[in-house]
C-alpha positions as CSV (number, residue, x, y, z in Angstrom):
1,X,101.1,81.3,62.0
2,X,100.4,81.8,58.2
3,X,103.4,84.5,58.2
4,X,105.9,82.5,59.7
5,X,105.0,79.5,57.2
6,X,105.4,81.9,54.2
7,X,108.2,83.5,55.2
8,X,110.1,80.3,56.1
9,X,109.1,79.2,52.4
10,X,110.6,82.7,50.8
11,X,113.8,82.3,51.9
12,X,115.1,79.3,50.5
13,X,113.3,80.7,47.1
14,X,115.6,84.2,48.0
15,X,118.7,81.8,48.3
16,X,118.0,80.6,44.6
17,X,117.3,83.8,43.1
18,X,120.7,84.5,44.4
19,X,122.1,81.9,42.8
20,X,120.2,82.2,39.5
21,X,119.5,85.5,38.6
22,X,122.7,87.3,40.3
23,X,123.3,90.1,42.1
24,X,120.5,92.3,40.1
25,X,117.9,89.5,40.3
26,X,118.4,88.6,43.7
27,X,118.1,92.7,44.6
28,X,114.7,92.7,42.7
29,X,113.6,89.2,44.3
30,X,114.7,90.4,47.5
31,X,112.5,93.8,47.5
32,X,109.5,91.3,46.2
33,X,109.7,89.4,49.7
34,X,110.0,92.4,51.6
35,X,107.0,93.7,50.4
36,X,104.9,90.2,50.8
37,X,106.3,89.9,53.9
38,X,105.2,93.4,55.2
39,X,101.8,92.8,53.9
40,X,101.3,89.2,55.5
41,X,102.8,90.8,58.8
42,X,99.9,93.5,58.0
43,X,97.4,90.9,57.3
44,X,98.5,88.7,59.9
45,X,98.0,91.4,62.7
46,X,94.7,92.1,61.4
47,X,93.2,88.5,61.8
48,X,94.9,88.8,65.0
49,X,92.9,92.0,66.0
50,X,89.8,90.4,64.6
51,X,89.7,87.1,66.4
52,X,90.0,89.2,70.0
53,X,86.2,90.8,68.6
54,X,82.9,90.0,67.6
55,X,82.9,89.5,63.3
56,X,82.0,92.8,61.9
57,X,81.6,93.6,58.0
58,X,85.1,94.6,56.1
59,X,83.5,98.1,55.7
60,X,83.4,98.6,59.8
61,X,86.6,98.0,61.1
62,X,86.4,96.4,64.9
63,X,87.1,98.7,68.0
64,X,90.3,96.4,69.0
65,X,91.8,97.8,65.2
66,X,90.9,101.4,65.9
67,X,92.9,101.2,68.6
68,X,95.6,100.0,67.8
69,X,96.2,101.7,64.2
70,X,95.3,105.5,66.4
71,X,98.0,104.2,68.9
72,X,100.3,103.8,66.3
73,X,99.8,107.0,65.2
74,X,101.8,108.2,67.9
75,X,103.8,104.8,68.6
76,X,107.5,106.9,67.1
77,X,107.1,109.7,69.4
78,X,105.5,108.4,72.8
79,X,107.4,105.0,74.3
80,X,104.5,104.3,76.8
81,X,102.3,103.3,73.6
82,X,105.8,101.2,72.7
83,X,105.5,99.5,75.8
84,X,102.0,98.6,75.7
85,X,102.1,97.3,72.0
86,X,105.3,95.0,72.9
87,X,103.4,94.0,76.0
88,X,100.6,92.9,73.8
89,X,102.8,90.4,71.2
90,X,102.8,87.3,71.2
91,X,106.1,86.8,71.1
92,X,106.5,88.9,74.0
93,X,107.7,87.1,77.4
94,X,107.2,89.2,79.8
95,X,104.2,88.5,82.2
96,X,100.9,91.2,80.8
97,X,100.3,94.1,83.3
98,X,97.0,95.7,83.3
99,X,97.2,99.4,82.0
100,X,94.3,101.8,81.4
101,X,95.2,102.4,78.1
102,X,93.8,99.1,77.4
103,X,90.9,98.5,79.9
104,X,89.4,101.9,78.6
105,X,90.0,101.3,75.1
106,X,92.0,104.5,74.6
107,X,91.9,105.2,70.9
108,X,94.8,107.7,71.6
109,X,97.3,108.2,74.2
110,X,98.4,111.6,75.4
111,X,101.6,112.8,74.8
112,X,102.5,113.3,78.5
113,X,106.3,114.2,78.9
114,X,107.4,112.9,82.5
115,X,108.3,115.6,84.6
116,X,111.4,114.5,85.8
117,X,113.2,114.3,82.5
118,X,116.2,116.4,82.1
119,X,119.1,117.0,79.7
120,X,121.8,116.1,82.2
121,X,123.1,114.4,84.6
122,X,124.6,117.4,86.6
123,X,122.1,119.5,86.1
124,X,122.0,121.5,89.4
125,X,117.8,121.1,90.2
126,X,116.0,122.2,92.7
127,X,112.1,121.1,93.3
128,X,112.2,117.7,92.6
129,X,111.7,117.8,88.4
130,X,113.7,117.7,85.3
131,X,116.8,116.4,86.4
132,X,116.5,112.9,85.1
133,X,118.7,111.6,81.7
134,X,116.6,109.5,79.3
135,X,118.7,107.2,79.9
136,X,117.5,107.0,83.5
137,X,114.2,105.5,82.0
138,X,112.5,102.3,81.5
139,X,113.0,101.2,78.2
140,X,110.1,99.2,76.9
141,X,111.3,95.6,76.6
142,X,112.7,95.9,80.5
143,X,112.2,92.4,82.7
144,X,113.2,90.9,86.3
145,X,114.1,87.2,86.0
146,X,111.6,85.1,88.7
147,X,115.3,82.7,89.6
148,X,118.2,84.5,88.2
149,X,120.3,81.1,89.3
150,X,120.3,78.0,86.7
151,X,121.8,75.2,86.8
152,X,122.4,72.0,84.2
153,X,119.0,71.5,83.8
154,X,117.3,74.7,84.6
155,X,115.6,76.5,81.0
156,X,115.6,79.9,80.9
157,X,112.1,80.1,78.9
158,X,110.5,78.5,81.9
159,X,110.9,81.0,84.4
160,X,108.9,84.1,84.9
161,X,109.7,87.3,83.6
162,X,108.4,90.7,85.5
163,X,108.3,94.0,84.1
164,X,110.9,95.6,85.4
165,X,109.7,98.9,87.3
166,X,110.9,102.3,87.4
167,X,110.2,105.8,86.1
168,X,108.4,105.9,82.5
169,X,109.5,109.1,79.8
170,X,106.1,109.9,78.8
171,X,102.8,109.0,81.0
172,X,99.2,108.2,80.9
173,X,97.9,110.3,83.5
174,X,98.4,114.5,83.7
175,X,100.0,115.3,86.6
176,X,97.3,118.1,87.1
177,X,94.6,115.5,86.6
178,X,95.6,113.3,89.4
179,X,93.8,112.5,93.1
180,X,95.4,109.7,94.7
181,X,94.4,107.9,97.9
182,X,96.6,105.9,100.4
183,X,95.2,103.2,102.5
184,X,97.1,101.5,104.8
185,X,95.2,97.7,105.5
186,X,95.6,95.0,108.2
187,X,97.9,95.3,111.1
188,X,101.4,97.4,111.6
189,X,104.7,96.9,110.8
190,X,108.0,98.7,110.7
191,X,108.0,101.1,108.1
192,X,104.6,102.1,107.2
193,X,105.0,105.8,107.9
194,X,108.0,106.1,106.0
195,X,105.9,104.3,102.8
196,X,103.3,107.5,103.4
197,X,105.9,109.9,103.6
198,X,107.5,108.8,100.3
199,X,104.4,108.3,98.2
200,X,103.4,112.2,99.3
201,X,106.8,113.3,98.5
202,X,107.0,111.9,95.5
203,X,103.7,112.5,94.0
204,X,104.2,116.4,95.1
205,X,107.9,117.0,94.4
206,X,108.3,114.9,91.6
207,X,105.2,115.1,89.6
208,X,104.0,118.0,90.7
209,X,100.7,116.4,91.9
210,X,98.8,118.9,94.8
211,X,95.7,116.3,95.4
212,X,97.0,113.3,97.3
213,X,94.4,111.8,100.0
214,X,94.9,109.7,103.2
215,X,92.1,107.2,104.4
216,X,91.9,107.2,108.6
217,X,91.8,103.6,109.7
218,X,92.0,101.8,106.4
219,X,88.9,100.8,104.4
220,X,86.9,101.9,107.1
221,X,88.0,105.9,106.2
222,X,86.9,104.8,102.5
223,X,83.3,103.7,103.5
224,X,82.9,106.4,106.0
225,X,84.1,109.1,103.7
226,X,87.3,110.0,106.5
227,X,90.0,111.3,104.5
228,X,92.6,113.9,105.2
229,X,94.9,115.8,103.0
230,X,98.7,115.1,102.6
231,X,101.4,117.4,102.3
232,X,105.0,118.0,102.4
233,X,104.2,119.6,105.4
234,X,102.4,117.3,107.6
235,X,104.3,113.6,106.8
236,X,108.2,115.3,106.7
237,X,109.0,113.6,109.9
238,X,106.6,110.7,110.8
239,X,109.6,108.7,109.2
240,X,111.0,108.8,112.4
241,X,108.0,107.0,114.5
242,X,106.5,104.1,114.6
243,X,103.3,102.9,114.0
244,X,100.6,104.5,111.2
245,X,100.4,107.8,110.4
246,X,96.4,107.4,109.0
247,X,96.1,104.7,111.6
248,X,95.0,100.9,109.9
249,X,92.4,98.7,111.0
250,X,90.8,95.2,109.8
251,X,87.5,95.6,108.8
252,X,84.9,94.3,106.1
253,X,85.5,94.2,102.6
254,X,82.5,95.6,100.0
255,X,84.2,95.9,96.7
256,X,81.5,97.5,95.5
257,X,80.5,100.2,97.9
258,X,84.6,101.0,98.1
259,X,84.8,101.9,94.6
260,X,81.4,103.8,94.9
261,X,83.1,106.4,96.8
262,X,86.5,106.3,94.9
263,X,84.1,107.3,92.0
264,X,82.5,110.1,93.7
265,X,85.3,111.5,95.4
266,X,87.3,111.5,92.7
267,X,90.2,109.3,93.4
268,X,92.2,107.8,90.5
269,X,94.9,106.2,91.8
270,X,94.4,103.9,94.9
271,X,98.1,102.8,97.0
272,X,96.7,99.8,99.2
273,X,99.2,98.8,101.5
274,X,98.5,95.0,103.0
275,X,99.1,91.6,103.1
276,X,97.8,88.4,101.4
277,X,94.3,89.9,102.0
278,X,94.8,93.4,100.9
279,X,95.8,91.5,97.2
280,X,92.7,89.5,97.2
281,X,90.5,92.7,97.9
282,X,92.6,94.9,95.6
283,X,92.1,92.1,92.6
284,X,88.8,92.1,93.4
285,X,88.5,96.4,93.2
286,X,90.4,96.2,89.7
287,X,88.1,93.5,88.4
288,X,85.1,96.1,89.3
289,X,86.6,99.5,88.1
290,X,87.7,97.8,85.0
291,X,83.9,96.4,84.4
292,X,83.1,100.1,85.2
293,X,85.2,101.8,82.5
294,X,86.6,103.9,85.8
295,X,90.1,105.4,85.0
296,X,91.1,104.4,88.8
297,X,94.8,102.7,88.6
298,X,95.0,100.0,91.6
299,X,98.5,99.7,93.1
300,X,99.5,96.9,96.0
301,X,102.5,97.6,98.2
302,X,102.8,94.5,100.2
303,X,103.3,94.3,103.4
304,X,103.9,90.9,105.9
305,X,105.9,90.4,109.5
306,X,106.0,87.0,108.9
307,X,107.5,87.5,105.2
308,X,104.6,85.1,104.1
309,X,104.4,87.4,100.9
310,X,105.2,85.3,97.5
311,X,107.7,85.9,94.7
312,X,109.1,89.1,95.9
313,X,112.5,88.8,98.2
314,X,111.1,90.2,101.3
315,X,108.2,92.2,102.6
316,X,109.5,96.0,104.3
317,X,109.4,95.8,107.8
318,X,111.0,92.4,107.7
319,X,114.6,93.3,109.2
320,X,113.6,95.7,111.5
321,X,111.2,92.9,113.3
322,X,114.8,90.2,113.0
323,X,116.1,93.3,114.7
324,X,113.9,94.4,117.3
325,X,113.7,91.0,118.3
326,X,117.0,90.6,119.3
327,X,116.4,92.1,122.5
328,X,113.5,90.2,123.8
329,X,116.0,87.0,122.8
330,X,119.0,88.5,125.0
331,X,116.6,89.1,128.1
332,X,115.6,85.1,127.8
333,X,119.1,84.2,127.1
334,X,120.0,86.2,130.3
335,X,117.2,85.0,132.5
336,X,117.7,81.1,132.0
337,X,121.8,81.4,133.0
338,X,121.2,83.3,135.7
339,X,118.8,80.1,137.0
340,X,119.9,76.7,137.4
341,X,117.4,74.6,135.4
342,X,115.9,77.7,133.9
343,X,114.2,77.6,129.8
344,X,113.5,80.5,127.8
345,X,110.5,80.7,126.1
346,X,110.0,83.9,123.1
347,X,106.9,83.6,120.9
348,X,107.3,85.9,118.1
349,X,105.3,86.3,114.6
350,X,104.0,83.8,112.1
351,X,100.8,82.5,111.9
352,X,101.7,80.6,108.6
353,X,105.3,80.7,108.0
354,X,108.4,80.7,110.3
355,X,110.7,83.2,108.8
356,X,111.0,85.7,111.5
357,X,111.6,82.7,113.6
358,X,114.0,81.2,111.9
359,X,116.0,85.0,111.0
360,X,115.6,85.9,114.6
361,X,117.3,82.7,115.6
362,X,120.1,82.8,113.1
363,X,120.6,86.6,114.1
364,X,121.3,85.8,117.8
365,X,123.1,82.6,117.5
366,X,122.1,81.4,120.7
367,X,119.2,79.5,120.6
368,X,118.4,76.0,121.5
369,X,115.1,75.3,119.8
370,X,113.3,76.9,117.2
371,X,110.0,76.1,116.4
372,X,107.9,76.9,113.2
373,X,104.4,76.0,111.4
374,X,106.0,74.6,108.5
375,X,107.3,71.2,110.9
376,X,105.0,69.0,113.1
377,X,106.5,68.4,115.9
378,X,105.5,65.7,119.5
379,X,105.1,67.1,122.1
380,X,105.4,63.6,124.5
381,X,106.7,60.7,123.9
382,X,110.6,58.8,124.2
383,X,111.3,61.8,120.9
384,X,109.2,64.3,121.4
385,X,109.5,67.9,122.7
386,X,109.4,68.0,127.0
387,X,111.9,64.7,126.7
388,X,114.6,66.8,124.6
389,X,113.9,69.7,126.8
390,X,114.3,67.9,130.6
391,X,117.2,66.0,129.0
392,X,119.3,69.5,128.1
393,X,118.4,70.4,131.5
394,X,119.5,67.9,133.1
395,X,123.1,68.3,131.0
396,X,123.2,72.3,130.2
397,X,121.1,73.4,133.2
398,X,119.4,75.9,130.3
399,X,117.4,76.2,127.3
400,X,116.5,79.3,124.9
401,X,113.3,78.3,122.7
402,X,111.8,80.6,120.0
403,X,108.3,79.5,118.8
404,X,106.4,81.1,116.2
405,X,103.0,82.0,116.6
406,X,101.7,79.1,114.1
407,X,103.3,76.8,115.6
408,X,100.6,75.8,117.5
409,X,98.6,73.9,114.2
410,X,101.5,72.0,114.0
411,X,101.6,70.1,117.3
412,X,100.6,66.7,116.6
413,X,99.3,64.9,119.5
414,X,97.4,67.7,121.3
415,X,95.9,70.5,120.1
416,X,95.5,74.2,121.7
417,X,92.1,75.8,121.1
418,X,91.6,78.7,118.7
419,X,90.6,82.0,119.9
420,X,88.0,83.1,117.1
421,X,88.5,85.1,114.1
422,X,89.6,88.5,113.7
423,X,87.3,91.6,112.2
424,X,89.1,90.5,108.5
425,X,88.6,86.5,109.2
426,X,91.8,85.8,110.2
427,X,91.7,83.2,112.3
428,X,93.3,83.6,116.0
429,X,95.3,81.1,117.0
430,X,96.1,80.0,120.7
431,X,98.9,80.8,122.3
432,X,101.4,78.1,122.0
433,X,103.9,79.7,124.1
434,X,101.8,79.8,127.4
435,X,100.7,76.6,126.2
436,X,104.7,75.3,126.3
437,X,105.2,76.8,129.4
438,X,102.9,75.2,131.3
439,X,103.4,71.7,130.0
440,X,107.1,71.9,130.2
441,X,107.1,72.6,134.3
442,X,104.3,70.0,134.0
443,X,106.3,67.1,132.7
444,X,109.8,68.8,135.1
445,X,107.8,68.2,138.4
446,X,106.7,64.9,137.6
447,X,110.4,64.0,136.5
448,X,111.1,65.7,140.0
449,X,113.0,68.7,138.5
450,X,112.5,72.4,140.3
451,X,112.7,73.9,136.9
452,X,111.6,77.6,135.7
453,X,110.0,79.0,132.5
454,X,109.9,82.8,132.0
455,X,108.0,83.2,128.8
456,X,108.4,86.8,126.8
457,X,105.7,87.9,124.0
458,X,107.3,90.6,122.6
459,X,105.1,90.4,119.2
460,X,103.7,93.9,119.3
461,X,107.0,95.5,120.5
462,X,108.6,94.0,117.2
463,X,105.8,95.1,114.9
464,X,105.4,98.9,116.5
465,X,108.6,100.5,115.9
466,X,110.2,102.9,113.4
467,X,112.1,101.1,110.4
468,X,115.5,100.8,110.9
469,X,117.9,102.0,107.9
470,X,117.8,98.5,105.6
471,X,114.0,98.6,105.7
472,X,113.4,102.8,105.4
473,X,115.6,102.5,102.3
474,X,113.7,99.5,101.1
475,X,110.0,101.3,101.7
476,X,111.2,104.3,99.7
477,X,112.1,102.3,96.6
478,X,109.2,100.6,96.7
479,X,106.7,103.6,97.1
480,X,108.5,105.6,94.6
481,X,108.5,102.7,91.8
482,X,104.5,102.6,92.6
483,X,103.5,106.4,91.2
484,X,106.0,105.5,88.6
485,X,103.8,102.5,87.3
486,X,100.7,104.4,88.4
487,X,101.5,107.3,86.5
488,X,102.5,105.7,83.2
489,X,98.4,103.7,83.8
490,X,99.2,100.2,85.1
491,X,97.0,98.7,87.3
492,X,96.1,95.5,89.3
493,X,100.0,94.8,90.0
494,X,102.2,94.5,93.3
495,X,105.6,96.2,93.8
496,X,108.1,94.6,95.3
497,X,111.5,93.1,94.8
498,X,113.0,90.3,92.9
499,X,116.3,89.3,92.7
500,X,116.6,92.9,94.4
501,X,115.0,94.4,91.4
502,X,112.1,96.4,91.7
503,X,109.2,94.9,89.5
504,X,105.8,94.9,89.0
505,X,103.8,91.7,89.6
506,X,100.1,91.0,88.3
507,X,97.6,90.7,91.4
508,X,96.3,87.3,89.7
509,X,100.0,85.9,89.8
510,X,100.4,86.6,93.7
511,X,96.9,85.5,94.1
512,X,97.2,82.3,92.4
513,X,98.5,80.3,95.1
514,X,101.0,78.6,92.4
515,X,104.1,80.7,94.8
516,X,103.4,79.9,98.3
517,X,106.6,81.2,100.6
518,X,107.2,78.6,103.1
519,X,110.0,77.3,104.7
520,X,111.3,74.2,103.1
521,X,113.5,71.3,104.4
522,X,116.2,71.5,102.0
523,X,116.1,75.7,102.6
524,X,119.3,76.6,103.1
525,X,118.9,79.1,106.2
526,X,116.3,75.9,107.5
527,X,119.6,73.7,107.2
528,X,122.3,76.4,109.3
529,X,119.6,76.8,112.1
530,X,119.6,72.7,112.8
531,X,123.2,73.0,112.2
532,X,124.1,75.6,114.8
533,X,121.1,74.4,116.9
534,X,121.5,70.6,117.0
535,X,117.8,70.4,117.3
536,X,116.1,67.0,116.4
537,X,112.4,66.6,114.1
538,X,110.9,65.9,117.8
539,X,108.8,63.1,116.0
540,X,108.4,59.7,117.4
541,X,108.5,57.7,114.1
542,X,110.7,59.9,112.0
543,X,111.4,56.4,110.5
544,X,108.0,55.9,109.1
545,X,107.6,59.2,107.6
């Protein structure tokens, strides 16, 4: 603060100089403050490397200042050591991402030129380098806005600003020095083969890199030393299947043991692909390699069904499963009119949000009732549920219902028993839409109604199947924007969109629980589902509330 003081104080004594001692004066005056200014700037950044290390004598200069005066050595020539000294100023906005340069205490960077830079853009190329402009690059003071939408009282300085992601001119790791692992964790979803396909092409084509590793079965191929070695070759068409590729699985988590064997495998940059948990365990696997010194770069593509993932737009795989669920909706629609006093009953994804719910029921515009985990809801009672049901009967003769999976922890007065926990300690939840079924011909019979139920859990159909055209385009984007990061060093950050700008986001921000996506009452997609549904709360004292 002692610069900004001082300066503040020169320039009203610069304004008088002017005044007094004319055109000459004020010259000489105004070289004198450029000068002071330049050395409290110097001195200031000194005391500013100094406080972030222990007090050493004046003769030997702390580590943190080594660093940064080699850096700067080459700070005119290379913009990644630009980008990592703007990242580090105070002034600077932008939320911190990890890079290597700084956990390792690089004294000097290397002057890696990125392989894709060219002199043109229509250069005719062929091989995959040296055919991007520089203007095609990231400059260093590139951000994503968190909310790009303000109103009257919205600030701009208080929302969040992400470094903006995308290919970097000059790079911390050598293409010829790299050996990167893909791990695919948790369950599927649309679009995980095309990820794989796209992080082998671009790591081979691109940046020329020949050692790029698939773990079988998630962490388990890390801990039982199963790996198998991409190509060009072998992933060129699993774009167009379903499923995984190296096959995922939910296991245990030993931070410890996992990077053991990236250590003596050799692997230095680690793709996880996972949900809520994968973060966790991948914050947890940066926190270790960086206590270790280990030049391992840890990079999260994140992946839900549920689109339960915070502050990016929407998880890959998320229209695909709004698509593929259309059909499961059409056969229910079709069952219940072909029936007098027939309901519909689809249970689809979401153990803690509704989104796919609530996207699936906007889609097909012909639901009657969607339910999600976000809303309790009665089932009996003069308001509750199997009233509102046997009453549209009784006037429509049919009724659609979607139900999320979680929708079951939100029943108030009754509860369905959980079925355990999953390998990962996920908890499995009962099945609320059997449970619905049964209690709604239940409460029919007694009201002496000959109703049916067919009830369709389609889950696994909806998470199995190739990535249609939205999502495959979206899975590329983000797998390429990954190497770029992890190729120019940062580490312990997530990929994803923003604003439908691709981004990098610190693993501590996701995991901090400050940006939980649910679905709100006022949410605008929330608010034209009741609309075109006409569905009531279902609670019995919606007054008292």
């Amino acid at each position: 603060m002692e610069s900004k003081n001082l300066t503040q104080t020169i320039n009203p004594l610069y304004l008088l100089a002017s005044l007094a001692l004319g055109t000459i004066g004020a010259a000489a005056f105004n070289a004198l403050r450029k000068r002071t200014c330049e050395n409290t700037q110097h001195v200031f950044e000194e005391n500013m490397s100094a406080t972030a290390s222990a007090p050493q004598s004046p003769q030997k200069p702390t580590k943190k200042r080594t660093i940064n005066k080699l850096m700067a050595k080459n700070a005119n020539e290379n913009e990644l050591v630009k980008e990592l000294k703007n990242l580090e100023e105070i002034t600077c906005e932008i939320e911190r991402v990890s890079n290597l340069a700084y956990d390792l205490k690089l004294q000097v960077l290397p002057l890696n030129v990125n392989p894709m830079l060219g002199n043109s853009n229509y250069r005719s190329v062929f091989g995959g380098e040296g055919f991007l402009p520089e203007t095609a690059f990231v400059n260093h003071d590139c951000y994503i806005l968190q909310h790009p939408n303000f109103g009257p009282n919205d600030l701009l300085s208080r929302t969040k600003r992400w470094l903006r992601s995308g290919p970097r001119k000059h790079l911390l790791f050598s293409p010829d020095e790299v050996k990167a692992g893909i791990v695919v964790v948790g369950g599927l979803l649309p679009g995980l083969n095309v990820i794989i396909r796209e992080l082998t092409m671009c790591l081979f084509y691109n940046y020329k890199v020949q050692n790029i590793f698939g773990a079988k079965y998630g962490y388990n191929g890390i801990y039982n030393n199963d790996w198998i070695k991409l190509d060009p070759k072998m992933v060129k068409t699993i774009h167009h299947q379903g499923g995984c590729f190296l096959g995922t699985a939910r296991s245990k988590f030993d931070g410890e043991m996992i990077v053991d064997e990236l250590a003596k495998n050799g692997i230095n940059q680690v793709y996880l692909i996972g949900g809520l948990g994968c973060m966790k365990s991948a914050e947890q696997l940066y926190e270790i390699i960086k206590n270790r010194n280990l030049k391992i770069s840890i990079v999260v593509i994140p992946k839900s069904i549920e689109n339960e993932i915070p502050i990016i737009d929407k998880s890959f795989g998320f229209e695909t499963a709004i698509e593929e669920a259309q059909n499961p909706l059409k056969a229910a629609y079709q069952e219940t009119h072909s029936k007098k006093y027939s309901v519909g009953i689809v249970r689809l994804w979401g153990a803690h949000t509704g989104f796919l719910a609530l996207n699936a029921s906007l889609a097909f515009r012909s639901v009657n009732i969607c339910l999600v985990p976000e809303f309790e809801f009665d089932l009996y009672g003069e308001n509750g549920l199997l009233q509102y049901v046997y009453s549209r009967l009784q006037h429509k003769g049919t009724c659609v219902i979607v139900v999320a999976e979680g929708a079951a922890s939100s029943l108030r007065d009754c509860k369905i028993n959980d079925k355990g926990r999953d390998a990962s300690g996920n908890i499995k939840q009962g099945d609320i839409g059997l449970f619905l079924k049964n209690a709604i011909l239940e409460f029919t019979r007694e009201k002496g109604l000959n109703a049916e139920v067919k009830y369709i859990d389609p889950q696994y159909m909806v998470r199995a199947g190739k990535a249609n055209s939205l999502d495959s385009k979206l899975c590329s984007q983000l797998a390429q924007n990954s190497i770029h990061a992890s190729m120019a060093g940062f580490t312990g950050f997530a990929v994803g969109h923003v604003s439908n700008k691709t981004c990098m986001i610190p693993l501590n921000e996701m995991n901090s629980g400050n940006y939980a996506n649910r679905i709100t009452p006022s949410n605008i997609s929330w608010q034209r589902l009741l609309a075109g549904t006409g569905q009531p709360s279902f609670l019995n004292n919606e007054q008292d509330i």
